[in-house]
C-alpha positions as CSV (number, residue, x, y, z in Angstrom):
1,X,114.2,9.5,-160.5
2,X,115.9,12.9,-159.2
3,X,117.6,15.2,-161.5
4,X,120.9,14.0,-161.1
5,X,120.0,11.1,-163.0
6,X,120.8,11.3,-166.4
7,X,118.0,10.6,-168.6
8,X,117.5,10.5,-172.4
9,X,116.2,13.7,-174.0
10,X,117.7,17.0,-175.3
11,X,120.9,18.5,-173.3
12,X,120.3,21.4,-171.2
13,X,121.6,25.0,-171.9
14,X,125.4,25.4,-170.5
15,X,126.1,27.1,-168.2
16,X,121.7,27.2,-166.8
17,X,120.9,27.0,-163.1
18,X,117.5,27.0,-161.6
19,X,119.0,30.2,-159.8
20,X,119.6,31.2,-163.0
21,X,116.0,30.8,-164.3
22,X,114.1,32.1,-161.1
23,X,116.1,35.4,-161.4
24,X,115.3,35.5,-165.0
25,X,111.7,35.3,-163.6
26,X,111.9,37.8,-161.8
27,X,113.5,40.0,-163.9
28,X,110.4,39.4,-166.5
29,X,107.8,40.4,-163.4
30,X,110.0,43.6,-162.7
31,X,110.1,44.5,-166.1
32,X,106.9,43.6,-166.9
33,X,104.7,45.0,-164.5
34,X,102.9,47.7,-166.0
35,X,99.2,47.6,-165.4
36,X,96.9,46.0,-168.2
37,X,94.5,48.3,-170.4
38,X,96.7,50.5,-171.2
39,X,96.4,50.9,-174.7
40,X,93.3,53.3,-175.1
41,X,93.3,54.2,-178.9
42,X,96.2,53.0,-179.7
43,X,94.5,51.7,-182.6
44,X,90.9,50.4,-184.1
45,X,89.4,47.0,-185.0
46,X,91.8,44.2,-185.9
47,X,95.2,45.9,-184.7
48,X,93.9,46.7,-181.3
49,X,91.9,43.6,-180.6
50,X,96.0,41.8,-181.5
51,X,98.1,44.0,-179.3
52,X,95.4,44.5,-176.5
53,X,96.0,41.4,-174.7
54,X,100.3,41.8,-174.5
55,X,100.3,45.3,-173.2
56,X,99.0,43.7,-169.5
57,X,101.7,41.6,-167.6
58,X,98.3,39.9,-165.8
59,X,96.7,39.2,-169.4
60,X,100.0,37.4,-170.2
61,X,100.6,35.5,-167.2
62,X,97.3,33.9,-167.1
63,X,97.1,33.5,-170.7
64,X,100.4,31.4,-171.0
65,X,99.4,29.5,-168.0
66,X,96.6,28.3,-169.3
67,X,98.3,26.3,-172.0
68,X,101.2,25.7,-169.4
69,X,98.8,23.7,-167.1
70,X,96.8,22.6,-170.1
71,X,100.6,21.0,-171.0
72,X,100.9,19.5,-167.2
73,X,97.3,17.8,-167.3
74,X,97.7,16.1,-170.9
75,X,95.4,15.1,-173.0
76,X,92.7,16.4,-173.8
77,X,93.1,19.0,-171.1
78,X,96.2,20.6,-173.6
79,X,93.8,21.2,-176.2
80,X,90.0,22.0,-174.5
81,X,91.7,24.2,-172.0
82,X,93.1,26.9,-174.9
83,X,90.2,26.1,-176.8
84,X,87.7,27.4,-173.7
85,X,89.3,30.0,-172.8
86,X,89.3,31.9,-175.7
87,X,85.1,30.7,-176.3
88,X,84.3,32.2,-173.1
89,X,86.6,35.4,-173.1
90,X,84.3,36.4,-176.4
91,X,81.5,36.1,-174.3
92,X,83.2,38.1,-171.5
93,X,83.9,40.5,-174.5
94,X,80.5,40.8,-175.9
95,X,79.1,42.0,-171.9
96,X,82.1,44.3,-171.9
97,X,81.0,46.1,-174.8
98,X,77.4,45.9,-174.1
99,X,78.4,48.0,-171.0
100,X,76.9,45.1,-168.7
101,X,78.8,45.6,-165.1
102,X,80.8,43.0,-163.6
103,X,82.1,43.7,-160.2
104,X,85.5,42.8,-159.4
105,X,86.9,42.3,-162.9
106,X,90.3,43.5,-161.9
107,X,90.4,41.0,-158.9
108,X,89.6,38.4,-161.2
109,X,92.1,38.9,-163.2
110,X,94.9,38.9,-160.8
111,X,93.3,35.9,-159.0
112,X,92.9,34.2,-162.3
113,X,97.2,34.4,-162.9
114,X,97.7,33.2,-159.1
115,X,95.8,30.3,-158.6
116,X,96.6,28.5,-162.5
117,X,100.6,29.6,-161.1
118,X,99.6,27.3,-158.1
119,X,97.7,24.8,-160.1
120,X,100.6,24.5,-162.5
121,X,103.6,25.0,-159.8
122,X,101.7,22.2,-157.8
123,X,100.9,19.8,-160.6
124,X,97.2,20.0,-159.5
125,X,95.2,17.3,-161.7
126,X,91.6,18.3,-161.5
127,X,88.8,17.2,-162.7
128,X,88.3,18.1,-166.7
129,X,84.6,19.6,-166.3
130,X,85.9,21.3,-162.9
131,X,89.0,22.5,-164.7
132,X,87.0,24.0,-167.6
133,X,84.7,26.0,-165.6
134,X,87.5,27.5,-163.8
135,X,89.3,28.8,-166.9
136,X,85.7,29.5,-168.3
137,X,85.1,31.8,-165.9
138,X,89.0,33.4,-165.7
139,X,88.2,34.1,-169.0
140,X,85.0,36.0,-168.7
141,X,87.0,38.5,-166.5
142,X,89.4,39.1,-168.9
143,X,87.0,39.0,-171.6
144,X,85.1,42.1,-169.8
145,X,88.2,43.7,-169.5
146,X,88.7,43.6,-173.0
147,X,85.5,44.7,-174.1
148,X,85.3,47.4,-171.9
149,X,88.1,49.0,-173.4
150,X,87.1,48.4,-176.7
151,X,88.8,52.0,-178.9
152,X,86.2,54.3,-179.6
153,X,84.8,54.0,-182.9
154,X,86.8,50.9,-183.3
155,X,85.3,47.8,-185.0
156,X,84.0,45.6,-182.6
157,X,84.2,42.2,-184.1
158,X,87.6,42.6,-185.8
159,X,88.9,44.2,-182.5
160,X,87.0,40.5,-180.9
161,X,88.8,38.5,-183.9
162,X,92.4,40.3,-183.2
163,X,92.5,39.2,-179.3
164,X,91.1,35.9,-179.7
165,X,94.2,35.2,-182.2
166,X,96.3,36.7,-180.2
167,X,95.1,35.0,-176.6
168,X,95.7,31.6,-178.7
169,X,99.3,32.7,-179.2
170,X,99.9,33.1,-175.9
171,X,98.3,30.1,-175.0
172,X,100.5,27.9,-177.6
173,X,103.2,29.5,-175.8
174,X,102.1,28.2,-172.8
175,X,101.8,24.9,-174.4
176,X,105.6,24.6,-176.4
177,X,107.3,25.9,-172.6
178,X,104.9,22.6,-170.8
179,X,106.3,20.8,-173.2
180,X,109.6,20.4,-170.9
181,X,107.1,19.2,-168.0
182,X,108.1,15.7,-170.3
183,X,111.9,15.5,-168.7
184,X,112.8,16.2,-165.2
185,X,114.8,19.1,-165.6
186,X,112.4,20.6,-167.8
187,X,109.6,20.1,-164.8
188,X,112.1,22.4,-162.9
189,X,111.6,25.2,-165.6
190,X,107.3,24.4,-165.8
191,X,107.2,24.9,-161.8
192,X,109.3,27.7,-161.3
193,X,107.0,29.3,-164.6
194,X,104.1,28.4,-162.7
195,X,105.6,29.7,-159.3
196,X,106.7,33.1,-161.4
197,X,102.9,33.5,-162.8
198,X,101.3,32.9,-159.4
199,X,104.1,35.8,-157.7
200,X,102.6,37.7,-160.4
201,X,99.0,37.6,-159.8
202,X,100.1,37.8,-156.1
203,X,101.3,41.2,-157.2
204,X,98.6,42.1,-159.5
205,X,95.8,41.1,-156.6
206,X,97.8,43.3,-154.2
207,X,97.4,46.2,-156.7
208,X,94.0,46.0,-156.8
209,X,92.7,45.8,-153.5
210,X,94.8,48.9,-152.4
């Protein structure tokens, strides 16, 4: 079926062109690309741990991805995938804060947004266990990240609460924008979200190797 053909489901926006939508995209990365951990006591505890994770365009992307490819591979890869993520970032967390090293955290990170862009852009199926201990170990980067920058006196598990919330946000919004992946014109808008993520960790892995 090509996307001429019409097909039952809701109508698309007037006047929305897939030129429309990748400049949009690109807009988002423009705007948006301000380097993570930046927020260094902006707050304590709860409040910190909730914003942290949305003040870093590469948190974002490979937050949102995960539920977007989650959405692509179906059940129960929709619901184990934002489910992991979060499990294994509070581990991340906890060596973060610990002050345990972990070379190459920022290259993680980036590479973490870039390949689930590809995986999501290309409509990779993998393997569920192979698929969770990628995103497992995404997640311990940006864990680390996290709970390295934990604010100084701040409250370490409500500051661990307040980012795992807020990473399941971002991966429901992941999820509700796969949602499209269900009509063909919405696979358009998944692939060019998954080709807008992977420019961004492209970006982001450029940043940190200079």
């Amino acid at each position: 079926m090509t996307l001429n053909t019409p097909t039952p489901g809701p109508a698309p926006v007037r006047g929305l062109t897939v030129r429309h939508l990748g400049c949009a995209l690109l807009a988002g990365l423009a705007c948006g690309a301000a380097r993570a951990h930046e927020l260094h006591g902006a707050g304590t505890g709860l409040a910190a741990g909730l914003l942290h994770p949305v003040t870093g365009l590469d948190h974002v992307l490979a937050m949102v991805a995960v539920g977007l490819w989650g959405a692509v591979l179906g059940p129960p890869a929709i619901w184990v995938l934002p489910i992991a993520f979060p499990v294994a970032m509070a581990f991340g967390a906890l060596l973060g804060m610990a002050g345990m090293p972990l070379p190459g955290v920022e290259i993680g990170i980036a590479i973490s947004a870039l390949v689930l862009g590809l995986l999501v852009t290309s409509r990779r199926r993998l393997p569920l266990p192979l698929a969770l201990a990628l995103v497992a170990a995404f997640a311990v980067c940006h864990g680390h990240a996290h709970g390295r920058e934990l604010p100084a006196g701040g409250d370490a598990l409500l500051y661990s609460l307040g980012f795992v919330i807020a990473t399941g946000s971002l991966h429901a919004a992941g999820i509700a924008l796969g949602a499209l992946d269900r009509w063909p014109a919405g696979r358009v808008v998944v692939r060019l979200a998954g080709l807008g993520v992977a420019s961004g960790g492209l970006w982001f892995l450029w940043q940190a190797l200079r």
